[in-house]
N, C-alpha and C positions, 0 to 999 in steps of 0.2 A: 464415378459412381461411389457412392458412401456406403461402405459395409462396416457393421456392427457385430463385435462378439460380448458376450457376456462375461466366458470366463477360458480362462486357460489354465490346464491345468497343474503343467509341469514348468519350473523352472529353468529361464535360459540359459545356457554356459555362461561362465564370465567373459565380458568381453572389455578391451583396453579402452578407455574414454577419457578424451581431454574435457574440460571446461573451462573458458575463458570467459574469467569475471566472477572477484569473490564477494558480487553484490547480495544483495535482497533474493534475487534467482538466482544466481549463480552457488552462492553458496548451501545454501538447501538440498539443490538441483545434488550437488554433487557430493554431498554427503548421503542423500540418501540411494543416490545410484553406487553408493560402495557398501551402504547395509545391504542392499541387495547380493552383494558377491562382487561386482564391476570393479578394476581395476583403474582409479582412477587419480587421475593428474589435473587440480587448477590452478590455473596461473593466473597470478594478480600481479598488476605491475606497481601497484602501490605499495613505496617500502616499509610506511609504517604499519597500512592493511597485513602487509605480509609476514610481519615480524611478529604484529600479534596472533596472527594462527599458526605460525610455528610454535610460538609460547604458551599455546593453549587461553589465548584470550579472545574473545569472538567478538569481530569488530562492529557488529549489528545485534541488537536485542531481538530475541526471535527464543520463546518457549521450546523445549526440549534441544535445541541446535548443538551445546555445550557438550549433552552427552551425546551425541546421533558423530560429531566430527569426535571427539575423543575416541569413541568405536571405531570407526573409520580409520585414522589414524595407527592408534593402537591392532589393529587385526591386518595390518599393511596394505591396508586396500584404497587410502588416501594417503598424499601427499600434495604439497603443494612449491609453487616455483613462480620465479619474476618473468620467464620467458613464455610468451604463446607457443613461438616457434621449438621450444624444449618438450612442451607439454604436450604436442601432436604427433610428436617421433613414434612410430609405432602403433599411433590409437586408429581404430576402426570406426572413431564416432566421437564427432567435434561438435560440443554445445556451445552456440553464440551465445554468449547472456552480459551482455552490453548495454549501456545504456541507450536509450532515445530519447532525449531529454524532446521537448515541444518545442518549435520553432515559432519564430514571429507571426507567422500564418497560422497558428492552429497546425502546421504537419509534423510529423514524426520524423525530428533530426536523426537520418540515419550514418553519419559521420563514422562514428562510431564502430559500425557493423561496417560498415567499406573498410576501414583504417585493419580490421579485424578480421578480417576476408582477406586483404590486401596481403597483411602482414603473411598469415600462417598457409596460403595457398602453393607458393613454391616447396612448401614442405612434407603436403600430408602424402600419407598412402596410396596406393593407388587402390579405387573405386574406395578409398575412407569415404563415410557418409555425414555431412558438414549438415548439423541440426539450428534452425533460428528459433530459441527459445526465446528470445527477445520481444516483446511486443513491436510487429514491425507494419506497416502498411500493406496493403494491396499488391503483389508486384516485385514482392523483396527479395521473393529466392529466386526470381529469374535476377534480380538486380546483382544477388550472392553471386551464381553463377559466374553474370560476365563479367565481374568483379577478380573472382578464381579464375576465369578463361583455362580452365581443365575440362574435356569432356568426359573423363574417366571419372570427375567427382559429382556426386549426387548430391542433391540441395535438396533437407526435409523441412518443412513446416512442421511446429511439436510446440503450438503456444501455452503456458504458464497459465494455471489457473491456482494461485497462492494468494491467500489472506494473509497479509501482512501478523504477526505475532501467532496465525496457527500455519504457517508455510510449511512446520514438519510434520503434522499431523496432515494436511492437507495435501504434502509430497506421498507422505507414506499409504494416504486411505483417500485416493482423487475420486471427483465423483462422476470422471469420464478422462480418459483419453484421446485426444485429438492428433492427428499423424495425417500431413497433407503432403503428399508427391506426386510427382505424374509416374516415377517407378514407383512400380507397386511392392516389389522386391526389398527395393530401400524404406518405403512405409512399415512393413510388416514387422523388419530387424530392427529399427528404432521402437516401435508397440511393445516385440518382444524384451526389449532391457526394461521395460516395469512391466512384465507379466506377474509377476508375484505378487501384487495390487490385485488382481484379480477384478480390475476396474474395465467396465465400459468400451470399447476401442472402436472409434470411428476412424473411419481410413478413407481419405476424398484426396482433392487436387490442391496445391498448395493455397491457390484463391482463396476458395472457400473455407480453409483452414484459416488462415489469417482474418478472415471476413466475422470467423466466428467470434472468437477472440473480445472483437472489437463489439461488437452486434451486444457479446453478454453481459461488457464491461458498461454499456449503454446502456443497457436494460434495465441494470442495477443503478445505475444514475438516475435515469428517469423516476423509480420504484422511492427513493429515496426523496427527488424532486415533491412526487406527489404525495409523500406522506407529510412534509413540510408545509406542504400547501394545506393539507388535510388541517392538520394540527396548526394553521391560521387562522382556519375555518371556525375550529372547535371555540379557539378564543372568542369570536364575534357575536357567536351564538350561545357561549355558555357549556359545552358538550365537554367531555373531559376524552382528549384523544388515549389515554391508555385503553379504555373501555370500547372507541371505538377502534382499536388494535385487536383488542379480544375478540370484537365480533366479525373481522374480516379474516384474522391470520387463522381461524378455524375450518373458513371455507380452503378448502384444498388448493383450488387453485388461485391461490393468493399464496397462503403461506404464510408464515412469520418473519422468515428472515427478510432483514429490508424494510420493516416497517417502523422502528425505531426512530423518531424526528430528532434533530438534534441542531447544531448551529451551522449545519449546510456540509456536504460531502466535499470529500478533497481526500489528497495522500498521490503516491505517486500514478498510480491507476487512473482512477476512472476521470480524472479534470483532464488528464490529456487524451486517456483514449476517447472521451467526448467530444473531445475537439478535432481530432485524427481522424475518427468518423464523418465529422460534420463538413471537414476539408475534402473527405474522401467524396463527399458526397454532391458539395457545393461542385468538384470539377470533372463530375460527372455528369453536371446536369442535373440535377436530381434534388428540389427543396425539399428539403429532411426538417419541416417546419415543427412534427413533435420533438423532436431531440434540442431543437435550438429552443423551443418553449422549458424545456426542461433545466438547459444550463444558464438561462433566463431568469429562472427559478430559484436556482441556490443562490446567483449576486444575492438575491432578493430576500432571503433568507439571513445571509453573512447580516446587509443592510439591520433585516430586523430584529436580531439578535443587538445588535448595536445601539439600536432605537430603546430595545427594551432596557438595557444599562444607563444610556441616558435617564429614562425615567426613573429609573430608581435613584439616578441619583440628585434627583430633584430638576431635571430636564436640561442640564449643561454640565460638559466635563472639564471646563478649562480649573484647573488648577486642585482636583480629584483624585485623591487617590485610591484607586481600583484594583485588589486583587486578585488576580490571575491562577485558578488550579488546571493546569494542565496545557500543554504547548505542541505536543504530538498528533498528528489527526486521528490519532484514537488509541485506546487502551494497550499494553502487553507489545509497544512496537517503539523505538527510540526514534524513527521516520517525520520530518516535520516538513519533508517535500507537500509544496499544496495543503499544507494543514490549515485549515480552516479556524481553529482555535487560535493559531499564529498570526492567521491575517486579521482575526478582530481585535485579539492585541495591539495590533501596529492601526489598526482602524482609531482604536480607544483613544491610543499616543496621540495619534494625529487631530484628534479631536479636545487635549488637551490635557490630557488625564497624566496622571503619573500611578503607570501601571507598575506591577511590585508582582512577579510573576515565578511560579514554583510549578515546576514539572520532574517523575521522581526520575526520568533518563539524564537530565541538565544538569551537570557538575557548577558550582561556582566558582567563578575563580576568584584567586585572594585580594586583598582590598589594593589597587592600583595597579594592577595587572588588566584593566581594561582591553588592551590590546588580544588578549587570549580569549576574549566573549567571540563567539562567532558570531558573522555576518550579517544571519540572520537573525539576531538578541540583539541588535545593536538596538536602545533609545527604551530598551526596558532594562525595570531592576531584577535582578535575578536573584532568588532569596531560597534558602538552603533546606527550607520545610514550608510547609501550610502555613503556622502560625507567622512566620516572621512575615510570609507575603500577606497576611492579613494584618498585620501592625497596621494602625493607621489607618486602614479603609475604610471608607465611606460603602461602598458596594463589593461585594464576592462572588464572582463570576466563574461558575462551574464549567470549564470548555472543554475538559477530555474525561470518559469513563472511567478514570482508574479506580477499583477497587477498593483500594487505601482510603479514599476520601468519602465512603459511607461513614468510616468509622473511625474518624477524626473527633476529637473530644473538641464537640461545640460548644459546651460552655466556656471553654478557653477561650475559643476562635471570639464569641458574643464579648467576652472581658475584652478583649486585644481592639476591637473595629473601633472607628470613629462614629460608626452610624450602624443598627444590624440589617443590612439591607442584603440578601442573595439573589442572584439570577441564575439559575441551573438551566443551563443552555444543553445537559443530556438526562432530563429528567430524572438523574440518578440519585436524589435525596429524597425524603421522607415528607410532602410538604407540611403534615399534621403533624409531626414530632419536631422539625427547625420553628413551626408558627409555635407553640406551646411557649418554646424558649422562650419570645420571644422577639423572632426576628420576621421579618417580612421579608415574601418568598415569592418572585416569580419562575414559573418555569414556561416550557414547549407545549402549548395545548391543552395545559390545564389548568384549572382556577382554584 
């Protein structure tokens, strides 16, 4: 049964808590379960991850994180260590935050979380309460469980609902709590270490906790899917999609958030739990035919965003050079898992272009040091401001929101191009102040 409280009003004692994984959740997770008072230990077993948070250098971009772990730290109520098995010595409350990366099928590789279970179950406490903060499938704290093979340890469901670049603002002010166990005793104590949130607290079975998770991560896909659609619409018929944002995000129930078109969703979220869904649902029987129209959608998107770059630059990219502002699947986050701005990059490449690409988290490295580009940057040029990525181009293709690049001096950028052609793929330019210039301007939905 789901029960909801609104508020509580006293603060719970401190209590010991491990976190294992000083990811994207992990480490939020457990900085702000030590502003709280919580006495906590994560363990990251990566040595250079670890060296920079004992150094005080934070190995993710993530707003306010710098000072939230310096507090932490500083007031003795974080530290951090290479061993899971160190980390759990003593704690009453073990946060999985692991990753799942996507498996060949669309499922959520839970490797990870076994390996992490596996590891730290001969060690914890007795009735310690082992939390899967993880985005994990249908089924995963019965899987934790017989994983631990302890019947004294209790398996809670407590899924992550973090915006990548506002994770501490969104740790500190959630706009619900989620707490799934069949003990209802082990529900309550995990709710109560963010009572101070003053947030929301729904309390169900592990199922439908995890179920939720997924369902919301969906939802906001889909929400995104159709405004893409929407803002293809507007094109065909002339309708300028900001105006028709205005007039839907006022009705209530719509909203504004989510309505933003841009060159198609991505980031570590919502492309896999889409697909985690969709797996979940294909082997249950069950044709989930809107969810599959919706990540149908964004290909279709990526594609036209592509399409549109072609045209600007005169309908063929072979021997083009195109550049590139922004490589992270969105603003205030150094994350390029699933970035959608990355893949039309590598789209552009593949179609012939010589893309010249500037994002402000991507370091360059020095001339013949190739081998130190990551993996992922490999067959683009990597250039150390706006302007240099704009040297030379033919077309400039606006891929991620950052801020910085409203207010980039375009007459520079206009001197520097081969041609003043723009395509602002997050409609975050001016299109009456770059045309004045100028330059020719397409964007998402508008004319």
């Amino acid at each position: 049964m789901t029960q909801r409280r609104n508020k509580r009003a006293n603060d719970p004692a401190s209590s010991k808590v491990a976190v294992i994984g000083a990811g994207y959740v992990g480490l939020p997770t457990a900085a702000t379960l030590a502003h709280f008072g919580h006495r906590v230990v994560l363990a990251e077993r990566d040595p250079q991850r670890l060296a920079a948070l004992r150094s005080g250098v934070m190995p993710i971009v993530e707003v306010g994180l710098n000072e939230l772990v310096a507090e932490g730290v500083e007031g003795g109520h974080l530290r951090f260590t290479a061993a899971a098995t160190e980390a759990v010595l003593g704690a009453e409350f073990i946060f999985l935050c692991v990753p799942t990366p996507q498996g060949d099928d669309g499922s959520a590789d839970l490797s990870y979380v076994e390996a992490a279970a596996k590891e730290v179950g001969p060690h914890l406490e007795h009735r310690a309460i082992v939390v899967n903060k993880s985005t994990v499938p249908v089924g995963s704290a019965t899987l934790v469980e017989q994983v631990i093979g302890r019947p004294d340890i209790r398996v809670v469901s407590n899924p992550e609902f973090l915006r990548e670049g506002s994770a501490v603002r969104d740790s500190l002010h959630p706009d619900r709590l989620v707490v799934g166990a069949d003990d209802a005793e082990a529900a309550a104590l995990v709710g109560n270490l963010f009572a101070s949130t003053g947030a929301p607290l729904i309390v169900t079975d592990a199922t439908t906790s995890e179920t939720i998770k997924y369902a919301s991560n969906a939802f906001l896909a889909t929400k995104l899917s159709y405004i893409n659609a929407v803002a293809g619409l507007c094109e065909e018929v002339g309708a300028d999609v900001r105006d028709v944002m205005l007039g839907m995000g006022y009705d209530k129930r719509i909203g504004f958030e989510f309505l933003r078109p841009g060159p198609g969703w991505g980031g570590s979220c919502l492309p896999k739990d889409t697909r985690a869904l969709l797996h979940i649902a294909e082997s249950a029987g069950y044709d989930f035919e809107l969810l599959a129209g919706a990540i149908a959608s964004n290909e279709q998107q990526l594609a036209r965003v592509v399409a549109k770059v072609e045209t600007a630059a005169g309908g063929a990219l072979e021997g083009v050079a195109v550049a590139v502002w922004g490589l992270t699947f969105k603003a205030n986050t150094d994350d390029r898992r699933d970035s959608p701005s990355l893949q039309i990059a590598h789209r552009l490449a593949a179609l012939g272009a010589t893309v010249r690409a500037f994002d402000p988290t991507v370091a360059v490295s020095p001339e013949g040091e190739d081998d130190a580009v990551p993996a992922d940057l490999v067959g683009l040029t990597l250039c150390a401001d706006p302007f240099e990525a704009a040297t030379g181009a033919r077309v400039l293709v606006v891929l991620t929101e950052w801020d910085e690049f409203r207010w980039v001096d375009f007459s520079r950028v206009l001197s520097v191009m081969a041609a003043p052609s723009i395509v602002d793929a997050r409609n975050l330019l001016d299109p009456a102040a770059v045309r004045r210039m100028g330059f020719a301007y397409t964007g998402i939905g508008r004319q």
